[in-house]
N, C-alpha and C positions, 0 to 999 in steps of 0.2 A: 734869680727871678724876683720879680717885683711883688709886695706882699698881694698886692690886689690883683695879682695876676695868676698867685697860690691860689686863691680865694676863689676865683672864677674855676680855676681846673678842678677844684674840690665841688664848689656848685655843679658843675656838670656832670662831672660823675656820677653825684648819689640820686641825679632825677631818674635813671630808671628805674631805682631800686624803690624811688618813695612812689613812682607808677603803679610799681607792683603791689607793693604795699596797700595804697590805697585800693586798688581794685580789689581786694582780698576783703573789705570791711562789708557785711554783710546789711541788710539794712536793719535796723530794730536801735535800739538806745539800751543796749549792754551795757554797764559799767559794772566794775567789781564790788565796787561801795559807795554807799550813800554821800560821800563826798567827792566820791570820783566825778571828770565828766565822762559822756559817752564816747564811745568812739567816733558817732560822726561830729560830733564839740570837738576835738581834738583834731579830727580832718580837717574842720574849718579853719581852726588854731594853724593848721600848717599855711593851707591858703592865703590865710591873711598876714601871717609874718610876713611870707613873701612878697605881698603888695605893698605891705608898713615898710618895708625895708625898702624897696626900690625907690618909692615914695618919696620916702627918707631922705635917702639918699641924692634924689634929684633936685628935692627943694629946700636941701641942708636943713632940714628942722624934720623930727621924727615924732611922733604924738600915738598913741597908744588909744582904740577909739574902741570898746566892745563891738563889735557886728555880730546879729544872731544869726546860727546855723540855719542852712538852709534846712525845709523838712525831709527829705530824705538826702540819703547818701550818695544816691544815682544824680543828684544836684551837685554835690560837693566834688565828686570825680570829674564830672564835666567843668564845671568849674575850676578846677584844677587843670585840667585839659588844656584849657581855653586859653587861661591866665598864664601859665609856666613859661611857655616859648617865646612871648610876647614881652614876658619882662625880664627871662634871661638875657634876648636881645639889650633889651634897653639898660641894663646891668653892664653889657658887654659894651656898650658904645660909652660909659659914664667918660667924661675926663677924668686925668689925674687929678688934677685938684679937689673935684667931687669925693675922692678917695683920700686925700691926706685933709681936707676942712674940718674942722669941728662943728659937732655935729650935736645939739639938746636934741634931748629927750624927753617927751613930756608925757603924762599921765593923770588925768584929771584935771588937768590945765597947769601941774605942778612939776618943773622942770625938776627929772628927778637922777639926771647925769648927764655927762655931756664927753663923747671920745672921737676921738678920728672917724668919718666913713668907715673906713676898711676895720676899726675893732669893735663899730655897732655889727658889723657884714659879717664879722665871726661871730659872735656874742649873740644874733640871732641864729648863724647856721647853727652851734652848737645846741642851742634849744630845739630847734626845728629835726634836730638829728636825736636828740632825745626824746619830744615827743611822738618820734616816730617808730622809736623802740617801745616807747608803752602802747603803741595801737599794737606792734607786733605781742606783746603777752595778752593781748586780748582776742587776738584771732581764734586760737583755739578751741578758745573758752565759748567765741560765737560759733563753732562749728566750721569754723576754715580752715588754712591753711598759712603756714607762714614760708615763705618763699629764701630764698637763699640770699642774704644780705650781705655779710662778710666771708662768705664760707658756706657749704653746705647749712640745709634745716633738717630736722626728722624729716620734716614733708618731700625736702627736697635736695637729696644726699647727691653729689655730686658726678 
């Protein structure tokens, strides 16, 4: 299997799990600590990877741009809604070459790495998939539930 072909089957899979997820974040600006962000700043964080990345991806230059959170969370879900299918699509149609070019990265207008498509496309999933493990330790804490991600949750044993 072709690595951007891994990559896409791995995308697809963990969308219903980040669905769930996200629907579970309750609205209010929880965070654990004064340097935390909240959990809908981190919903949005997921959001926008995924737009940075396809982005990225289709105009071989990837740029890191802050966006503020929408005000509530019932924004950031829809949001999420709206945006996923639309750019898994366009993820799924990339050519090969999109996926083996080299690719900057820039942040604050300062190019601050530069990898293949396909090791920016993990290099985000892997973030995207850890900050969606810290929304899961905050669910509880808001009063929710955490849903079954790899395996059974307390909330939701098998």
């Amino acid at each position: 299997m072709e690595e951007h072909a891994l990559f896409l089957k791995f995308w697809d899979k963990e969308e219903p799990t980040t669905g769930k997820v996200l629907s579970r974040i309750p609205e209010g600006d929880y965070k654990p600590d004064p340097k935390s962000r909240t959990a809908r700043e981190i919903a949005w964080l997921l959001v926008t990877e995924q737009r940075v990345l396809v982005e990225g991806l289709e105009a071989s230059r990837m740029e890191w741009i802050e966006v503020p959170a929408p005000a509530t969370m019932k924004e950031v879900l829809e949001q999420y809604q709206r945006s996923h299918p639309d750019l898994t699509h366009r993820l799924h149609g990339l050519p090969k070459a999109k996926w083996e070019a080299s690719v900057p990265f820039f942040w604050k207008g300062q190019e601050v790495m530069r990898e293949r498509g396909v090791a920016h496309a993990w290099g985000f999933f892997f973030d995207f998939i850890h900050h969606r493990g810290q929304v899961t330790t905050y669910l509880r804490a808001m009063g929710s539930t955490v849903p079954q991600i790899y395996g059974p949750s307390a909330d939701e044993p098998m």
